[in-house]
N, C-alpha and C positions, 0 to 999 in steps of 0.2 A: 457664245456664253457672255453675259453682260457683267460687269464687273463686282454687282454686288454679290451675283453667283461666287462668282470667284472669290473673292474676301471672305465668304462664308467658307465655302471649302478650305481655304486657308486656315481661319479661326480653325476649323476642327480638326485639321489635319494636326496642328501648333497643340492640342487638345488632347490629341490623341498621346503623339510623342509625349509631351506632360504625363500622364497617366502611364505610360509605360517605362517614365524614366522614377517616378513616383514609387511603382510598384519593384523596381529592381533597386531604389534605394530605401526602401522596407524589407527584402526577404533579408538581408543579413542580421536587422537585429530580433524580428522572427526567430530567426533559425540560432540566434546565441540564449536563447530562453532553456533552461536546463531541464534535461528529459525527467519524467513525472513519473513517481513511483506513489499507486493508492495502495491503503495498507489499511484493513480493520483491525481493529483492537476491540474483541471481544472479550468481555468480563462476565462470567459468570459467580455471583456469591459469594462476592471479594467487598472489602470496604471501597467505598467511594473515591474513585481518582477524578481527580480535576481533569477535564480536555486540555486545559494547556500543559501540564504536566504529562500527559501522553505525547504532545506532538515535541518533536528534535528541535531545537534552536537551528534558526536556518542561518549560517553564516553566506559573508557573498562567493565563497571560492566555493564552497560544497557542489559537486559534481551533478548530484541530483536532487528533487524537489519532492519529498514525501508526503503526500494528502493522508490525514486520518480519519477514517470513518469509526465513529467508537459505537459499541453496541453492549446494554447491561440486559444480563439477564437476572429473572430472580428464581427460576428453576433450572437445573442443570440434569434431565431427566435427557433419557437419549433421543428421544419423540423431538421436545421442545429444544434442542442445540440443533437437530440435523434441519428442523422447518423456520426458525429463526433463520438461520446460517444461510437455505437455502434464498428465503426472500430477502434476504439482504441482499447475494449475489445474482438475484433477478432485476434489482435498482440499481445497482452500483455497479460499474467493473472496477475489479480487485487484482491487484497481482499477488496477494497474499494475506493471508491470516495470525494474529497473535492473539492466543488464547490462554486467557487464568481464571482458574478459577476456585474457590474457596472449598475445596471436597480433598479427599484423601482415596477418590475413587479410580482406580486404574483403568476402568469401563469409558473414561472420558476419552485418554489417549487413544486406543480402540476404535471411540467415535472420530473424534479426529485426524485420526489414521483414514478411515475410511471414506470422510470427505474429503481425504487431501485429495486418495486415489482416485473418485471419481469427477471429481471438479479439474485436477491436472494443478492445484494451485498448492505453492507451500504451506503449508500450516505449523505454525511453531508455539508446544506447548509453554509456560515461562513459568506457570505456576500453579500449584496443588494440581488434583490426578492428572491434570493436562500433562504436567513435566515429566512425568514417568516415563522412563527408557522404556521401549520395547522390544523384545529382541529384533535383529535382522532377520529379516524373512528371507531372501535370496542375495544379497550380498553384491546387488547393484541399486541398491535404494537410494536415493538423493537424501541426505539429511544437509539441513542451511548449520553455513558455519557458525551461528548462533547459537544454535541448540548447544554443541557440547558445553560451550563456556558458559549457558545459560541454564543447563542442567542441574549443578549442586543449588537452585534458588527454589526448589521445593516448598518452604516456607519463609522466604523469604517475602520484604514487601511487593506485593504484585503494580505498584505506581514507579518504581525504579527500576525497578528490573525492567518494564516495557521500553521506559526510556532510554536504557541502556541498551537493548536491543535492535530499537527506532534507530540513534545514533551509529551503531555497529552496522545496521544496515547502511546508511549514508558513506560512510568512512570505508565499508570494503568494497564500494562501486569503483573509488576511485583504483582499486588494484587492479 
């Protein structure tokens, strides 16, 4: 083997180790990046909320990193929430839904109820027909602990209450 052989395999071998000590002193601050919670904020027939007003103030301790997808609609018919709803969750992967919207229709929670079931994803009503209690059906149903506390906001403004709930979900990861 002649020597410039040799120096070249050297070079790459020195190259190598480089790139594998490179790559082990990257995975730690990789892996300190806080796990990512996406979350749509669908409004239906509600006055107009800023996006930055939906999304949580991100401080540096917060345990987790919530993405908002916001979605308005201007019909809240049960046709046009379930094929909205559904193509959104055809683009986007979601771990859950927050939905308000400007009705007094009990028909919404209903709908909402029934894409939480077949999607498998929370859905949390915050305001007008969405917020409507509905009874328990079998008495193992998952309800998010937001719901209860975010229950009496029936008419309340539907831009603080999301935020209040956005926050609430941040703050009870860390329990």
């Amino acid at each position: 083997m002649s020597e410039v052989s040799r120096a070249r395999n050297g070079m790459m071998g020195v190259a190598g180790w480089m790139l594998l000590l490179f790559s082990q002193m990257m995975m730690p601050v990789a892996s300190q990046k806080p796990p990512a919670l996406s979350v749509a904020v669908v409004m239906g027939q509600t006055r107009h909320v800023s996006d930055q007003l939906l999304r949580p103030p991100r401080r540096p301790g917060d345990p987790i990193d919530i993405s908002v997808v916001t979605l308005r609609m201007n019909q809240t018919d049960p046709k046009t929430i379930v094929t909205q709803v559904c193509e959104l969750l055809s683009r986007t992967r979601l771990h859950g839904i927050v939905f308000a919207d400007g009705t007094d229709q009990e028909a919404i929670a209903q709908i909402l109820d029934f894409l939480s079931v077949q999607t498998q994803l929370p859905v949390l009503g915050v305001h007008g027909g969405s917020s409507m209690i509905m009874a328990d059906k079998n008495g193992r149903r998952l309800l998010l602990g937001a719901y209860k506390e975010m229950s009496y906001t029936r008419h309340a403004d539907p831009g603080v209450v999301m935020q209040k709930c956005l926050c609430c979900c941040v703050h009870r990861s860390e329990v």
